[in-house]
N, C-alpha and C positions, 0 to 999 in steps of 0.2 A: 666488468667488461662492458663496450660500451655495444646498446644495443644496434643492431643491424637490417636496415631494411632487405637486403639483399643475400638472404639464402638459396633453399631452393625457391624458386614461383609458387608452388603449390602452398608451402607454409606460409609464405609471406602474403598471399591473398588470402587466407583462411585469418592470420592472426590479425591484418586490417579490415576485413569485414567483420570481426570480429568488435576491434575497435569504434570501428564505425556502427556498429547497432548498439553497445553497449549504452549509449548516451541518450539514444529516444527509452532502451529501460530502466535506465536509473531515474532520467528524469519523470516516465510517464507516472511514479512514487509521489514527485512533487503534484500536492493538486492544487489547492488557490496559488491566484497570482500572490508574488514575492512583494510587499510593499515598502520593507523594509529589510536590506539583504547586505552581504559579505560578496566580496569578490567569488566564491565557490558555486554560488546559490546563484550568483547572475551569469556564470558561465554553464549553469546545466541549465538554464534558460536558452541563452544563445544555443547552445548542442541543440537542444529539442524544437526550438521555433524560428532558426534562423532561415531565411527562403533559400539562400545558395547553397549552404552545406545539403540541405531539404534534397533540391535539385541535384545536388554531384553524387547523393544516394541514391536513387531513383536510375540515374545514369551507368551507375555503377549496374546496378541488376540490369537493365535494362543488356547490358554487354553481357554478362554473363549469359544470360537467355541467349542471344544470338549466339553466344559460342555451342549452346548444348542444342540450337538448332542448325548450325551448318556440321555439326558432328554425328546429329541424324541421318546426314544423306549417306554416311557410312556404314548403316544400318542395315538388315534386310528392308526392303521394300515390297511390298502387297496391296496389287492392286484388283479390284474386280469389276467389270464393267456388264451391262444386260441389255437388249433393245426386243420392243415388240412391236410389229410394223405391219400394215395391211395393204395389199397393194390390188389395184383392178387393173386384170388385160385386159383390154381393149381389142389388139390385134394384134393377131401371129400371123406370118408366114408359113411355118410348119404345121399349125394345127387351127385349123377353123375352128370358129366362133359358135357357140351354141344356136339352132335356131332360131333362139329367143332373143339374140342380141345381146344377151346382158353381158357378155367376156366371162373372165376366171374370174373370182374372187380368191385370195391367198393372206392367208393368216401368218404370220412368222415368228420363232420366238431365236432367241439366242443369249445365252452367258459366255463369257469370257473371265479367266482366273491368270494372273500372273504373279510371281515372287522373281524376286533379280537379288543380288549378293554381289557387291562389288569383294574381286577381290585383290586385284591392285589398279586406285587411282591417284597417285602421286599429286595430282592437280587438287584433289578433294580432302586428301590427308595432310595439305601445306595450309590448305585454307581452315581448317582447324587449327593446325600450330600456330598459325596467323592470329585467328582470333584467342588466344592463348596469351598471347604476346599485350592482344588488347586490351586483356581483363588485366593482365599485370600491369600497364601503362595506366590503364584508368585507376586500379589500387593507388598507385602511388600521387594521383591527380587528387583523388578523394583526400590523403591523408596530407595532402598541400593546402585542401580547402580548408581543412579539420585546423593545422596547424595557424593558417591564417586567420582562421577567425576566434582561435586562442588568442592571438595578438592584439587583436583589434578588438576584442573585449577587453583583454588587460590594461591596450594603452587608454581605451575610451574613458574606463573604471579611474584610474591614476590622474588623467586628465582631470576629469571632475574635480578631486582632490587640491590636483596641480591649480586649478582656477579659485578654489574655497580659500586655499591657503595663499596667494596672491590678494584674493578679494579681501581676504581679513587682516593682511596687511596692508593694503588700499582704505579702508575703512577705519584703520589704527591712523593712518596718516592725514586722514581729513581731517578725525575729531582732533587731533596734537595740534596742526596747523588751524585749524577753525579756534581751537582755544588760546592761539597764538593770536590771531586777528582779533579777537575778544581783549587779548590785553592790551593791545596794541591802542586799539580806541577809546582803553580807558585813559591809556597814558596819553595820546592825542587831546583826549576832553580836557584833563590836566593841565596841557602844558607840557609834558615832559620830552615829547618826541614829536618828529614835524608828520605833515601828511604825510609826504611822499613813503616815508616807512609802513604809512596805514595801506595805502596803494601796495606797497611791495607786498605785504601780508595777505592784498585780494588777492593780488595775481595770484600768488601761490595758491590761496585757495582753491578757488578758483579751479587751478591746475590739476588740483587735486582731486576735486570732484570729476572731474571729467576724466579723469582715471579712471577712479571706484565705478564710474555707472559704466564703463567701457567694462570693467571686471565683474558686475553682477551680470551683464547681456552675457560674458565669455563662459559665466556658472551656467546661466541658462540652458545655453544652445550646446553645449558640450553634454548635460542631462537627454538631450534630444536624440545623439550621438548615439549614446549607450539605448534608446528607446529602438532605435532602429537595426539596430542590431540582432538584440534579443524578443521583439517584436511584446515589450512589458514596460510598464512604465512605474518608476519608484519614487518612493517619495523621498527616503532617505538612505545612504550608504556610510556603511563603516569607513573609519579615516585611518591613516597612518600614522603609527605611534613612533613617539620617538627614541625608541629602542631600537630599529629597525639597523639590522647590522649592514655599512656599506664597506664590502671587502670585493675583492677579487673572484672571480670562481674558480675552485678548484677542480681539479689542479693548475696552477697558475703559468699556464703553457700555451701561447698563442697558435705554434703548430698542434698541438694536442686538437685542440679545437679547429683546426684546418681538416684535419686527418679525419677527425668526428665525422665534419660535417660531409666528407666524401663517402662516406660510407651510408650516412643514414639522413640526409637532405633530402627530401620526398621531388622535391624538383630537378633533382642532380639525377634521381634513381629511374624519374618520369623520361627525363631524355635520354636518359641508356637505353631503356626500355622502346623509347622511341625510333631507337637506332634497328632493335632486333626485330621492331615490327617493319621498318622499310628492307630489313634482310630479308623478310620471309616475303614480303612484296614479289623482290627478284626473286624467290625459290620461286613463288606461284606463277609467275610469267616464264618461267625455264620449264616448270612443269605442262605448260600446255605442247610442249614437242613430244610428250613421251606417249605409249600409249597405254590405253585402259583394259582390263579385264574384268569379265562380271557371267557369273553363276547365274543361269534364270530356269526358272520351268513355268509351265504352262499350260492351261485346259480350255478348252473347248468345247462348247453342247451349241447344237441349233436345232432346231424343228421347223416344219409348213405344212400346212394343210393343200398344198398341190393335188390336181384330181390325177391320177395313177402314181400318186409317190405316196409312199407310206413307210413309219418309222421314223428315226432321226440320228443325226449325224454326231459325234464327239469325240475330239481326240487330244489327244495331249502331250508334251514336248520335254523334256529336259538336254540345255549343253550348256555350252561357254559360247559369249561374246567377245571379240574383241575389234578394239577399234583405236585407230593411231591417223592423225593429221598429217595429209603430206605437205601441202600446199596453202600458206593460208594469205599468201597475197602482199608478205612481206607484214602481217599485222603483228605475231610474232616477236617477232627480231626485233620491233619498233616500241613495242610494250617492254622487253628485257631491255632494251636500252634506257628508255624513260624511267627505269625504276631502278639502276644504275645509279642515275645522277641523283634519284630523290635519297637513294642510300648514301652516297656522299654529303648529301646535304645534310642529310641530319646527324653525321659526323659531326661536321665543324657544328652545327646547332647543339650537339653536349657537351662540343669543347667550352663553346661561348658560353653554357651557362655552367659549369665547373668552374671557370675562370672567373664568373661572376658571382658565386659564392664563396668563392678564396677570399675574392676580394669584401665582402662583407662581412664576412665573419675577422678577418684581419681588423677592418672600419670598425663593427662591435668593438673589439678586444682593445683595441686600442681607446675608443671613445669611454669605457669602461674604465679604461686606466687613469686616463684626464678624471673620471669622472670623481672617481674612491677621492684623488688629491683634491678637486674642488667642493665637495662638499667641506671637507676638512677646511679647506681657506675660505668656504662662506658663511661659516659657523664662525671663524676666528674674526671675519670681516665685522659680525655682528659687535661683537667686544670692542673693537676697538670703535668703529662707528659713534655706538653708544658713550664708549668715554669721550671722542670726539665733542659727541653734542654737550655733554654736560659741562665740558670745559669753554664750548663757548656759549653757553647760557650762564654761565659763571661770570666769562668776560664780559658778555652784552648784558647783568647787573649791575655791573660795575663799570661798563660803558667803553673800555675798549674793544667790544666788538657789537655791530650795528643788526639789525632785526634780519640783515640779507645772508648774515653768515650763518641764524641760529636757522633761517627757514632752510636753508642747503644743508646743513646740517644734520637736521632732522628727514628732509628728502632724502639723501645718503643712508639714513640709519633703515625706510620703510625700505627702499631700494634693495637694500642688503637683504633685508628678511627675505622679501618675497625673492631675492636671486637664489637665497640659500634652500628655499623651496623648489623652488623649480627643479636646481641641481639634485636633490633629493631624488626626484621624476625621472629626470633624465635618468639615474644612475638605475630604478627600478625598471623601465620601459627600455635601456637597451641590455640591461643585464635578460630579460626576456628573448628580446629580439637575436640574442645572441644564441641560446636555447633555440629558438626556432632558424636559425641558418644550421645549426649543426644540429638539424632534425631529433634534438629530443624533449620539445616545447609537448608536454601534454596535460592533462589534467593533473594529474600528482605532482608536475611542477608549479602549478598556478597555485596545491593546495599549500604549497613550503611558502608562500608569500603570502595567501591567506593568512597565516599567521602571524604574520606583521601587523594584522590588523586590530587595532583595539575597541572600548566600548566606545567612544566618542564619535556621534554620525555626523553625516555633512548631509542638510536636509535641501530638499528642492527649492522650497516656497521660501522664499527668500525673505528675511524680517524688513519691519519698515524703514526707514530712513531715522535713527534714531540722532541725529543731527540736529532736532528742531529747537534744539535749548539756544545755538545760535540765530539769533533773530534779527531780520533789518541788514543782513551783511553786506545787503548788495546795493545799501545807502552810502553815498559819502557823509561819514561824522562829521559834524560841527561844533567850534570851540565855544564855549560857555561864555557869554559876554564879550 
C-alpha cells in the first residue's frame, strides 16, 4: 500500500516530526567528519548540518508552541494583583486639620484575587483549530524541505560522478588525439604526409584540450556543490558500478504514479492544508458576531490606618459573564469578506500546484522511459563507434582515408562514452526525482541506490596532467633537409 501523508492530522504530525528528528539522531552517532563517503553517509550529513532543513525544524516547533499557547487562553485564568499606598490630607472640608498643621497621614493596603473559566468562546476555540491547521501545513512544508534536500544531495552526489566520467572520457580523448599528432609529425619529418594533416591533428588537439580542462573545472565546482549542502567537505566518493540495473519502476504505470503522488506529495498535501487554514480564517471572522460566556470568581481585602476607622474591608464574588458585539462599525462584515476571497484563492492555488505535479510526475515517467531506451542505444553507439574507428584507421594505413576522418572518428567514439554516461545520470537523478513528485523520496530509498555503488572512488584532488610525454606540440614540425 502506498504510504499516505493524509490521514488523521494528529497522526500524520506525530509520524513527520517523528521523521523529521529521526535524522539529527542517527546522525548525531556519526562523530568525525566523513572524508571519504557513500551516497548514505553524505545524506545523514546534509539531514544533520544542512542550514534550511536546520531552520524548517526550528519553524516547525516554533508553530507548535503557538498552537499550545493560543489553546491556553481556553484555560482557567488566575490572576492576583496587591497595592500599598500612603496618602497625606492636606485639607478637608468636613473635618479640620489638626492644630499642628500636619493633615491625616493614611496608610493603605489592598489584594485583589480573580479566576475566569471561559465557557463558551467560539472566536478563541476557532483560533486554536486555526492554529491546528498551521502545524499540519507546516508538517507537510518540513517534509517538502526533507524531500528536497534528498534530491539535491542525490543529484549533487551523481553529478560529481556524471563530471568524473565525462572528464575521464575527455582525458581518454586527448591522450588518442595527442598520440595521433605524435604520429602525424613523425610521418610529416618523413615525408609521408603533407603539413596541412599536421595542422588538422593541432586543431584537434587542441580542441580536445580545452574540453578536458573545461571537464576538470566542471569536477571541481560540482565537489563544491555537494560541500554546500551538507556543510562537509570530501575528498573522495564512491562511483557507479556498472551493474547498476536501468529498468522502469514498478509498477510500470504512469497513472499509478499520478495517483501516488496525489495522495502523498508533501506540496500537494501543503496547499490542501493551506486551503482549511483560510477556511478557518473565515470561521474566525464569523466568529467575532457571536457572543462569549465566562465563569469568574473573585476576592477582595483592603485595609487603612484612617483616624476613627478601624478594621478592614473584604469581599468576594462568584457568577457568569457574558458579552456579545452589536455594532462594530461595519469591521466585521469587512474582515468575513476579505477572508472569503483569500479562501478562494487558495482554491485555485491547490488546483494549480495538483495540476503542476500531474504534470511532473507524467515529465518524470516519461523522461524515464526515453531514458531505460537511451542508455541501451548509447552503449550500442559505443560498438559501433569503436568499429567505425578501427575501420578507418585501417583505411587511413592504407591511405584511403586521410588523418581528418580517423581524428572525427575517434571524437565520435570519446563523444559516445561520455553521452553514454551522462544518460546513465540522467536515468538515476530522474528515476529519484520521480520518487520525490510522488512523495515517497526518503532515506531508505537513497539506501536502494546506495547500493549501486561500488569500491571504485572518484577522488577530489584531481591527478596532474599526465599528457607531458607529448612535447613541442605547439611547434610547427620541420622537414629534414
Amino acid at each position: 500500500m502506498p504510504r499516505s501523508f493524509a490521514h488523521t492530522p494528529s497522526l500524520s504530525r506525530h509520524r513527520w516530526l517523528q521523521r523529521a528528528l529521526l535524522p539529527s539522531l542517527v546522525a548525531a552517532a556519526w562523530g568525525a567528519p566523513a572524508w571519504s563517503a557513500d551516497l548514505l553517509t553524505i545524506t545523514q550529513d546534509a539531514l544533520n548540518n544542512n542550514a534550511a532543513l536546520s531552520s524548517e525544524r526550528l519553524v516547525t516547533r516554533s508553530t507548535e508552541a503557538a498552537r499550545d499557547a493560543t489553546e491556553g487562553e481556553l484555560k482557567p485564568q488566575v490572576s492576583v494583583s496587591g497595592s500599598l499606598s500612603h496618602n497625606r490630607e492636606f485639607e478637608s472640608q468636613s473635618t479640620p486639620l489638626p492644630t499642628s498643621g500636619g493633615g491625616d497621614n493614611v496608610n493603605s493596603v489592598g489584594l485583589s484575587l480573580e479566576a475566569t473559566q471561559a465557557l463558551f468562546d467560539a472566536l478563541k476555540r476557532r483560533q486554536v483549530d486555526q492554529a491546528d491547521r498551521q502545524i499540519d501545513q507546516q508538517l507537510f512544508q518540513l517534509a517538502a524541505t526533507e524531500q528536497q534536500l534528498l534530491i539535491d544531495v542525490a543529484s549533487a552526489y551523481f553529478e560529481i560522478l556524471r563530471a568524473y566520467e565525462v572528464l575521464d572520457a575527455r582525458r581518454a580523448q586527448e591522450r588518442a588525439i595527442g598520440r595521433q599528432l605524435e604520429q602525424a609529425r613523425e610521418q610529416f619529418e618523413v615525408g609521408l604526409i603533407a603539413i596541412t594533416e599536421v595542422e588538422e591533428a593541432k586543431a584537434a588537439f587542441d580542441q580536445a584540450r580545452a574540453v578536458r580542462i573545461a571537464a576538470d573545472s566542471d569536477l571541481q565546482v560540482r565537489f563544491e556543490a555537494l560541500e554546500r549542502l551538507t556543510g562537509q567537505r570530501y575528498d573522495s566518493i564512491d562511483a557507479l558500478t556498472d551493474a547498476m540495473p536501468v529498468t522502469l519502476p514498478t509498477p510500470e504505470d504512469r497513472d499509478y504514479w499520478v495517483e501516488l503522488g496525489m495522495e502523498n506529495n508533501p506540496l500537494v498535501l501543503a496547499s490542501e492544508a493551506g486551503v482549511e487554514l483560510r477556511r478557518s480564517s473565515l470561521e474566525i471572522a464569523k466568529a467575532q458576531e457571536l457572543p462569549t460566556l465566562d465563569a469568574f470568581a473573585s476576592y477582595n481585602y483592603s485595609d487603612n490606618d484612617r483616624s476613627g476607622v478601624s478594621g478592614y474591608n473584604s469581599d468576594g464574588e462568584v457568577g457568569l459573564r457574558v458579552s456579545m458585539p452589536l455594532y462594530t462599525g461595519g469591521t466585521t462584515e469587512a474582515t468575513i469578506q476579505e477572508n472569503t476571497f483569500l479562501l478562494e484563492s487558495s482554491q485555485y492555488d491547490f488546483e494549480d500546484q495538483r495540476r503542476e505535479t500531474v504534470q511532473q510526475i507524467r515529465s518524470r515517467y516519461t523522461q524515464l522511459s526515453n531514458n531505460v531506451s537511451t542508455v541501451e542505444a548509447r552503449q550500442q553507439a559505443i560498438v559501433s563507434n569503436q568499429s567505425a574507428l578501427d575501420a578507418t584507421r585501417a583505411g587511413y594505413e592504407v591511405g584511403t582515408r586521410n588523418i581528418v576522418d580517423v581524428l572525427n572518428a575517434e571524437q565520435n567514439l570519446y563523444n559516445a562514452i561520455a553521452d553514454h554516461a551522462s544518460a546513465r545520470y540522467d536515468y538515476v537523478i530522474n528515476l529519484l526525482s520521480l520518487r520525490q513528485q510522488a512523495g515517497t523520496l526518503d532515506v531508505a530509498a537513497l539506501e536502494d541506490v546506495n547500493e549501486w555503488l561500488g569500491e571504485e572512488r572518484v577522488e577530489f584532488t584531481l591527478p596532474e596532467d599526465n599528457l607531458d610525454s607529448v612535447t613541442n606540440i605547439g611547434e610547427r614540425p620541420r622537414r629534414n633537409g
